[in-house]
N, C-alpha and C positions, 0 to 999 in steps of 0.2 A: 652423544646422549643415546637412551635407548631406545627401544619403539614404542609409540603411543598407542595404543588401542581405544577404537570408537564403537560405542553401540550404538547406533542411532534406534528407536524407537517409532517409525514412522521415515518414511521414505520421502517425505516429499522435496519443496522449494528450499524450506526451512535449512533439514537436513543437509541439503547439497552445498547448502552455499556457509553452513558449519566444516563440514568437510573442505569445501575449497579452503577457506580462510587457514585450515589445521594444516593443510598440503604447503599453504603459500611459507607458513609461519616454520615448519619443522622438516619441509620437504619428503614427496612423497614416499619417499625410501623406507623414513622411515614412522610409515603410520600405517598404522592397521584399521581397516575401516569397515564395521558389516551393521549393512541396514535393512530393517526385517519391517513389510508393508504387505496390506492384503494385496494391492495392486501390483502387476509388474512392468505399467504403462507410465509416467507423465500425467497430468490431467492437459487437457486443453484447456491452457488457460494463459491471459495477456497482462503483463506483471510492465507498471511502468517505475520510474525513479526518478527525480530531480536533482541535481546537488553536482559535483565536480566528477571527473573522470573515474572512471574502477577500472582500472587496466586489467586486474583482477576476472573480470567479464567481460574483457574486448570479443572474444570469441563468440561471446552470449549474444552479443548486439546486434536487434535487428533493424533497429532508424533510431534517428536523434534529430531534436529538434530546439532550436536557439531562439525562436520566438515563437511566444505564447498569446493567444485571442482570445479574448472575454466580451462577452454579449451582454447584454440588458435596457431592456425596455424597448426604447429607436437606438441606440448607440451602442458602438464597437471600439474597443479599442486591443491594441498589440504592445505587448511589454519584450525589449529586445535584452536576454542573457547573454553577459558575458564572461563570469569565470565560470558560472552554472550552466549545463544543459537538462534538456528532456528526456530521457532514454526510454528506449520502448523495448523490451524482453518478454521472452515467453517461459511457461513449465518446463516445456522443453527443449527450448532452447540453453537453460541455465544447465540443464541433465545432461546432456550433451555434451557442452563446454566443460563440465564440469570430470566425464569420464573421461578425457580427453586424458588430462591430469593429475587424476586418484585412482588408486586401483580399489573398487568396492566389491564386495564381496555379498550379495542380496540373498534375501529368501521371500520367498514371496507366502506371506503367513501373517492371522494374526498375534501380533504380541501383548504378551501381560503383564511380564516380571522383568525386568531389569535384567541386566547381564553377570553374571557371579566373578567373570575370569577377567573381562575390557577392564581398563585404568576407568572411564565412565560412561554411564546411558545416559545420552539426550533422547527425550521423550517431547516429541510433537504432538503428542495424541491429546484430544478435548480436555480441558484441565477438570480436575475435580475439588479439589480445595483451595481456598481463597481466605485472603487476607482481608478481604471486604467483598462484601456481593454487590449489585449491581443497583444501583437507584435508578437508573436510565438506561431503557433496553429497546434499541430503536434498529433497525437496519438500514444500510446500504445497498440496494438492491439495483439491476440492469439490465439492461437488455440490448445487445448491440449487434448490426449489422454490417460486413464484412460490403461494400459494394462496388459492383465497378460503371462509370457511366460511361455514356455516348460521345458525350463532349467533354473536355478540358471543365475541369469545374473547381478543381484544388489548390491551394498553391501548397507545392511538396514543403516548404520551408516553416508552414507555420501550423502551426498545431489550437486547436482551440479546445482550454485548457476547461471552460464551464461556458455557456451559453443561455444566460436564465427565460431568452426569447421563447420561450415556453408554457402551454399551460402551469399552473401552480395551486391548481385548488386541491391538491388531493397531497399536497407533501413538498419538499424541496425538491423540485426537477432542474436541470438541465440536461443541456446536452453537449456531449465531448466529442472531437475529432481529431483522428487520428490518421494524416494525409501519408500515403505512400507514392503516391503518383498524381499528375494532374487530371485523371479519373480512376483513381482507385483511392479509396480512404475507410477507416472502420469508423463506422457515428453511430455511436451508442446514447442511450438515454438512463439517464442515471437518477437514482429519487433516495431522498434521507427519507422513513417514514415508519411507521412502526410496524406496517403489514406491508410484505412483498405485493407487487400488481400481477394481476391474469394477464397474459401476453399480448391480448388484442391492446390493455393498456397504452406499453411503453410501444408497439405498432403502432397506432394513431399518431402518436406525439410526433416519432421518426417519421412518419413521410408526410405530416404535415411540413416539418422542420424542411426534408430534403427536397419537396414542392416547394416551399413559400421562401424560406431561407436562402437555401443552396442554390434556387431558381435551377431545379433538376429534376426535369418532368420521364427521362427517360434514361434506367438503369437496371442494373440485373442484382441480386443480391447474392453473393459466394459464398457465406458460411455468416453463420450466427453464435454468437455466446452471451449467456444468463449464468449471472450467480449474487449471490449476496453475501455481506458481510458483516457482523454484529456490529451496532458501534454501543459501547456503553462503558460504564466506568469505572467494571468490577478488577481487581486484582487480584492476580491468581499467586496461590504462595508456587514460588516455582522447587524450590526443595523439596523433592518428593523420598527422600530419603538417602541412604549415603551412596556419594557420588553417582544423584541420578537427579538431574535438573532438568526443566523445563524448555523449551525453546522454541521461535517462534510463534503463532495465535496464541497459542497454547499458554506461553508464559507471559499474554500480554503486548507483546510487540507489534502488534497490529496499531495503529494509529488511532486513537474512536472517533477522532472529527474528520480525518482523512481518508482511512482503508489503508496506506501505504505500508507495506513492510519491510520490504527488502531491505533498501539499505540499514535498515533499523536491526533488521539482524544479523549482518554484516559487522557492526559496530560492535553490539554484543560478544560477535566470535572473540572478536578482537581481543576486549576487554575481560572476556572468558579467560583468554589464555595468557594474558596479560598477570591476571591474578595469579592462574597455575605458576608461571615461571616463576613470580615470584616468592609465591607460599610453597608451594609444593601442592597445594590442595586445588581441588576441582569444586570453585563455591558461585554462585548465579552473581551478576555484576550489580550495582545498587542502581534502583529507577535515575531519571532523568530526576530534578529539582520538584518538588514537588507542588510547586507554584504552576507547573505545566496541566499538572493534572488538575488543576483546580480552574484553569483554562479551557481545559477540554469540558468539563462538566457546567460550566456556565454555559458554554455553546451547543450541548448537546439538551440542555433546559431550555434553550432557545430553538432548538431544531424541534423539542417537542411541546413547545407550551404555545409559542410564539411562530410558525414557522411562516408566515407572511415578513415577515423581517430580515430573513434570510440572505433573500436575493442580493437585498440592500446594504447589508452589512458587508458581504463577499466582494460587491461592485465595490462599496466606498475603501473597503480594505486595500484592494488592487489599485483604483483609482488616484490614490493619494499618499501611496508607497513606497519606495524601492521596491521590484520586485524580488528581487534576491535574497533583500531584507525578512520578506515574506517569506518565501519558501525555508531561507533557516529558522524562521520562529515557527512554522510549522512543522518542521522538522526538530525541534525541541535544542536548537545550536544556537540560540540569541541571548545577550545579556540581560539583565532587567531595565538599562537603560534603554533601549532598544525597543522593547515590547509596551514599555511605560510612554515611548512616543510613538507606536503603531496605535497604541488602545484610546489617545489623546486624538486622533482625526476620525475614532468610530461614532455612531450615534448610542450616547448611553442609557438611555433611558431601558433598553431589552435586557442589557448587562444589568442594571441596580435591580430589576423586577427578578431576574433568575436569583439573583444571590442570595433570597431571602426567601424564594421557593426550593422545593426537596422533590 
């Protein structure tokens, strides 16, 4: 076959891991690949995934974790994977991994217009037209500390996936941890709510948490990362004209009740080029079932109408599940039968009140 040429439009996660998927599928020989970004860095930023192996990104990996810890109220409990793990990657790590294997060709510049000569432009950039705008525009926001203690305080093997042992009057809080040693861990405080918090905020919470929880009176903190991320339940048309599609936030693939992207645009690539071989054409792949999305927005109605419920719906969900079960329904990979006996052990009364609010 001949060479593919890629414009990517924005340099980022998105991007590279488009490009991987193109390298894996056609080999790198023969793809042409130039990504034009105002940056010519990575962002610092900690990108995790759930679901089976990416050999795809073994290079990318920086820990993995096969049991997950969930907190609420007095009680704790640990869900143990096992076709599924936790992976934990970074911006640049995936950057990395990912030159290793493509040869790109960057410019470091804003872009506007599409590429006239590439086969096609992926455009990561903010989307600007939509197939529906947003009824529910809520953020995911956080604030997380890198730290290392005094004493053993971790166990490396298990990761705690939400912790609701937390204030909750101001939004959905927990708190997540992410153990690299038995005193080193990132424990971040994460909130659904419609405004971002001032940083003394998600401060308080964390070392209430790593005093009273962690029982960790003495530790140093190595680096910090804040960011947010929309959750809401607009669709964006990702056709932005011929042969120039959308990809990652941008076209949607962002999760709106989870933040999770990655492997989600992984799947895409796939399925991107899945269509190419077989049409000949470069066309965006069809959403997930659209029962999913109507999933997502009952519980983002519940994140903003209702958000004392939360905790309890997340606990009882985990609680009284398969976990793996879980993780593929939230990942949009479950049957109807499947999701029709998850929704059968939640309390419904939160579900019947959103369905008939807007």
């Amino acid at each position: 076959m001949g060479r593919t040429s890629i414009f990517f439009m924005g340099g980022g996660v998105a991007a590279h891991l488009y490009a991987l998927v193109a390298a894996q599928r056609y080999g790198s020989s023969n793809l042409d690949v130039m990504m034009v970004d105002p940056s010519e860095h990575a962002p610092d930023r900690n990108l995790c995934v759930w679901g089976g192996p990416l050999p795809m990104l073994s290079d990318a990996l920086i820990a993995e974790w096969k049991t997950l810890r969930f907190g609420y109220r007095n009680a704790t409990m640990t869900r143990e994977l096992t076709s599924l793990s936790y992976q934990h990657y970074s911006a640049q790590s995936i950057r990395s991994a990912v030159e290793c294997v493509v040869p790109i060709r960057r410019t470091c510049a804003n872009v506007h217009e599409p590429s006239a000569t590439c086969d096609v432009s992926l455009d990561s950039r903010p989307a600007k037209h939509f197939h529906r705008r947003s009824t529910v525009a809520l953020q995911q926001h956080f604030l997380g500390w890198r730290i290392r203690t005094t004493n053993a305080v971790f166990d490396p093997d298990v990761m705690t996936m939400m912790d609701f042992r937390t204030d909750q009057q101001q939004g959905v809080c927990f708190i997540y941890v992410l153990p690299y040693a038995v005193n080193e861990a990132l424990v971040e405080c994460t909130v659904f709510s419609a405004e971002v918090w001032n940083t003394a905020e998600y401060e308080q919470r964390l070392r209430i948490y790593i005093d009273d929880i962690l029982s960790c009176p003495s530790y140093e903190v190595i680096s910090t990362e804040t960011g947010s991320i929309p959750m809401c339940d607009a669709i964006p048309n990702r056709s932005r004209g011929s042969n120039w599609i959308s990809i990652g936030s941008s076209a949607g693939l962002t999760k709106p009740t989870t933040g999770y992207t990655v492997a989600r645009c992984i799947r895409d690539a796939e399925q991107m080029l899945d269509l190419y071989d077989a049409t000949g054409q470069w066309t965006a792949p069809q959403r997930a079932h659209r029962r999913f999305d109507w999933y997502d927005r009952l519980l983002l109605r519940i994140i903003r109408d209702e958000p004392q419920h939360v905790s309890t719906i997340l606990w009882t969900l985990f609680d009284r599940n398969p976990v793996e079960v879980i993780l593929r329904f939230l990942d949009e990979q479950t049957s109807l039968r499947e999701e029709l006996r998850l929704f059968w052990t939640l309390p419904w009364n939160p579900f019947l009140r959103a369905i008939f609010r807007r």
